[in-house]
N, C-alpha and C positions, 0 to 999 in steps of 0.2 A: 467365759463370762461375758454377757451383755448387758449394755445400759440403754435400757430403751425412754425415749422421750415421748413429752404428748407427742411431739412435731411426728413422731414414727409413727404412735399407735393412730393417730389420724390420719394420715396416710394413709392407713391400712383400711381403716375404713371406710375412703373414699375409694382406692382402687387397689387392686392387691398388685395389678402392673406396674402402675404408677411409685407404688411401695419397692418393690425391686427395681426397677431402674435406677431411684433414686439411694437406695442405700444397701444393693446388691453390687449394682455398676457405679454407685459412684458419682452420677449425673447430678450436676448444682445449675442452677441458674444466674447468671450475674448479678451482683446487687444490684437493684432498680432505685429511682430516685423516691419510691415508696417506702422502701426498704430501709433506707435512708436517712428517712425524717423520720417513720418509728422510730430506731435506736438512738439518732439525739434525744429525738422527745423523753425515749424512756432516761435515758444518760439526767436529765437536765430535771425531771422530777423528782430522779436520786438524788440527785447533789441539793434542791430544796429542801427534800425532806430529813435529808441528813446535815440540812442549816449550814450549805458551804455556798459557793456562789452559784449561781445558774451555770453558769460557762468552765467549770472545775474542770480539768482534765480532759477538755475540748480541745484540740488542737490541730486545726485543719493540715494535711500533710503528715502527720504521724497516728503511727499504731492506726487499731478500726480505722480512722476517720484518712486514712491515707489514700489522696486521687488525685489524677491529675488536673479535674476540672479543678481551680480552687475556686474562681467564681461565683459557680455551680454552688458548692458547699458549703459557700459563703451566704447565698440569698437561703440556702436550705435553714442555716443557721439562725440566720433572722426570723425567719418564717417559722420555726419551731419555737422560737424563742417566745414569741407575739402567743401560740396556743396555748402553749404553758404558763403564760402568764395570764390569763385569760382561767383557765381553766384551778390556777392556785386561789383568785378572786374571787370563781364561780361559789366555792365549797361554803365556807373559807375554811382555809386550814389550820387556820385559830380554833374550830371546832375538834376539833382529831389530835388525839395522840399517838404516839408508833407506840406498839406492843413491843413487849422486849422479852427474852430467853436467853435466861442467866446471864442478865446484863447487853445479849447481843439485839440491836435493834433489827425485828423485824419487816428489812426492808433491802429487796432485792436477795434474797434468803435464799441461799443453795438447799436444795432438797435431795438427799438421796436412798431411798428406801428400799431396805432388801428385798429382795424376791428367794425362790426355790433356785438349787442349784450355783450358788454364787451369781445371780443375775442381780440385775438392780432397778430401780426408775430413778431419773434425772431431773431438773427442773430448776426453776426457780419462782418465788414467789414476791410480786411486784411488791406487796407493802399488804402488813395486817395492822388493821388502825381502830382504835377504840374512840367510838364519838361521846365528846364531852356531856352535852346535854342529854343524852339518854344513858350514856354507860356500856350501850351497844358496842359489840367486838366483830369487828366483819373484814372478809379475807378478799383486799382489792387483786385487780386487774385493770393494767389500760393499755388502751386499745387508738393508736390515731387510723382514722378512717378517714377514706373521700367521701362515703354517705353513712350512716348511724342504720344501725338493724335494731330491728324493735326490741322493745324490751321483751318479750316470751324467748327471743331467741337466748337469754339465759337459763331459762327453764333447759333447754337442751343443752349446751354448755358443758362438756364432758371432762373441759382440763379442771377447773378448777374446785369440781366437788373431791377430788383425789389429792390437790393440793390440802382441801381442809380437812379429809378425814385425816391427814399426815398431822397436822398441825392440832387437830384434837386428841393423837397418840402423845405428844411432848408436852399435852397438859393446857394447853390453853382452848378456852371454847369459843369460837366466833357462833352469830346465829346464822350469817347467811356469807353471800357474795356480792361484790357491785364489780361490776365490770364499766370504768372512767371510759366514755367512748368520748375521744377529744379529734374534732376536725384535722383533717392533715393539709386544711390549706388555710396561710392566715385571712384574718380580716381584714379587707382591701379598701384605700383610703376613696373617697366619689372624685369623679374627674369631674375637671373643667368642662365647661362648654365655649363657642365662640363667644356666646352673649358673656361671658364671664360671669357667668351662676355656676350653681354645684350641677351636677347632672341628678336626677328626680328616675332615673331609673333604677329597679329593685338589684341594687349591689349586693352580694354576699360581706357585708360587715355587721358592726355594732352600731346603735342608735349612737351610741357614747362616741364611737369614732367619729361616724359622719355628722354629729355639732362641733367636736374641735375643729373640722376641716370649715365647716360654716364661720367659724367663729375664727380661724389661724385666717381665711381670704376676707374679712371684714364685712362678709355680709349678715345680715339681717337674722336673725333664728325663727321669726315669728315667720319667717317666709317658708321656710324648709320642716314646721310643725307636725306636716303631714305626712312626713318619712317616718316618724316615731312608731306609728301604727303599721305604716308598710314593712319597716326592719322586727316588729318587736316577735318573730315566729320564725325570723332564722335561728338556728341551733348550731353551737360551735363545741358545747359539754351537754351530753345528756350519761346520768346515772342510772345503770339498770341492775335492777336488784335481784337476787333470788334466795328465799328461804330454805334453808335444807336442814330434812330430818336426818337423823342417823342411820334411818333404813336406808334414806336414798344415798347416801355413801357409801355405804357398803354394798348396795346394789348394784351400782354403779361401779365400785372397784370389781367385785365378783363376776359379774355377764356381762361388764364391757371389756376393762382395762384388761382384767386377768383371763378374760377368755381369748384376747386379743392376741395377747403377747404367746397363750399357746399355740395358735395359730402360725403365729409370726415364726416361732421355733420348730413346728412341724415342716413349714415350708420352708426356712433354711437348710433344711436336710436334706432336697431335692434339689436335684440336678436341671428338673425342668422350671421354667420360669410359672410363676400362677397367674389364674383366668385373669380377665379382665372385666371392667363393670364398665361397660359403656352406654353411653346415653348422651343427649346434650347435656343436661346437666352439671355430670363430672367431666366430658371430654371439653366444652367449652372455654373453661379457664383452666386448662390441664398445661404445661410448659413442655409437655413430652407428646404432645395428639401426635405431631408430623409422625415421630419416630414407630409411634404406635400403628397408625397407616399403613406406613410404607413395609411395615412386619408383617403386618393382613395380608398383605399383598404378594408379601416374599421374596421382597426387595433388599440389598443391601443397605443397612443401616448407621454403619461406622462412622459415613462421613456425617449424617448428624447428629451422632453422638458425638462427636470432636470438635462440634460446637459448643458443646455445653463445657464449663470448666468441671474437676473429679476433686472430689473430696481427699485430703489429704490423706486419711486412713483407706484410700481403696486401696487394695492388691490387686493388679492385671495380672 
């Protein structure tokens, strides 16, 4: 029996090498400090939406959040803290109600759906929220990002038409998806300068931050008016939406997911590893190119396999 996740079937579909290395052999990457401030962020919208504190069950040095920078995951803390907060304002969340099933609220929702054979799919689902003012039922996603991908990139978006065709088997209908794309770096206060003014260069913040900073050093606002216009086009939340028919769920499960995953179980039964899709494209942000290389080549690859940490369920 397997449980295959988006995180697999997309892999698969980005490289079928990349796909066996990582959950053939085993090969994980280290948490990166990207990595990071996702799961608070995701951690810290839970506990909003399930009306507990922002900071519930954070606690630097234990469980997930266990490292020994504490520092580090101290300012990460902050820094997620500020987008989240930012991003509960943007909505607001006075608009939205969580969906519930059989009393369980709709949020952060284990998924697991059979498959053929005793197999399964895996998942979770960030929050299904009905907006007040229209009545609208839609199956979120968020997303912290260094830069925001346009809105069409939902249109392609594979995990989540599979999360709502699940959710339209248990009875409830959403019409579409929003994928919450929220910055992964906060809004940064304007520095001083020697004249003791703000600095007038285009900082990544909020108009609303850089007048309290104008207004906490006692100067002047009418002087600094023209920052309003210069900050009012950075983006720290953008909502991207997509409509889906029933056909294209089901389409979608049928010749992506489900043709994927046969795929997946034809080549687990070989002995030899599968092709590779190389190109810049997928090899550029790949975390295994080296090892990949050095195999072209027909080089011993061990030692940089032994860099990467192994998944707890590998068998050597």
């Amino acid at each position: 029996m397997t449980k295959f996740s988006f995180s697999q079937i997309n892999t698969w579909g980005k490289c079928n090498y990349q796909w066996h290395l990582k959950y053939v052999e085993g090969l994980m990457s280290p948490p990166t400090p990207a990595m990071s401030y996702g799961k608070l962020g995701h951690k810290m919208i839970e506990n909003i939406l399930r009306g507990e504190d922002i900071h519930h069950e954070i606690v630097i040095g234990e469980g997930e959040f266990d490292t020994g920078e504490i520092d580090e995951v101290q300012q990460l803390i902050e820094d997620a803290t500020a987008s989240v907060r930012m991003f509960e304002a943007s909505l607001p969340l006075s608009d939205w109600e969580t969906v519930e099933l059989d009393g369980v609220p709709l949020i952060e929702f284990p998924v697991e759906v059979p498959l053929d054979d005793g197999d399964s799919y895996i998942g979770y689902i960030d929050w299904v929220a009905r907006h007040k003012p229209s009545g609208q039922v839609w199956l979120w996603d968020f997303k912290f990002r260094k830069s925001f991908q346009a809105d069409w990139v939902e249109e392609i978006d594979l995990q989540k038409p599979v999360y709502m065709k699940h959710v339209i088997d248990l009875g409830i209908d959403p019409i579409g998806t929003i994928c919450g794309q929220i910055k992964s770096t906060a809004p940064k206060k304007p520095a001083m300068t020697k004249k003791g003014t703000l600095s007038k260069a285009k900082v990544t913040t909020t108009w609303e931050i850089y007048r309290d900073a104008v207004i906490e050093n006692g100067l002047d606002i009418a002087d600094y008016e023209d920052m309003k216009d210069k900050l009012k086009d950075i983006e720290f939340i953008r909502l991207s939406r997509a409509f889906r028919t029933d056909e294209e769920l089901q389409r979608t499960w049928d010749t992506v997911f489900i043709r994927s995953v046969k795929q997946i179980k034809t080549q687990s039964s070989s002995f030899e590893p599968p092709p590779r899709s190389i190109g810049f494209m997928n090899c550029n942000f790949c975390q295994f190119r080296e090892i990949c290389i050095e195999d072209l080549k027909g080089r011993d690859t061990e030692d940089l396999k032994n860099q990467f940490q192994r998944r707890e369920d590998y068998a050597a």
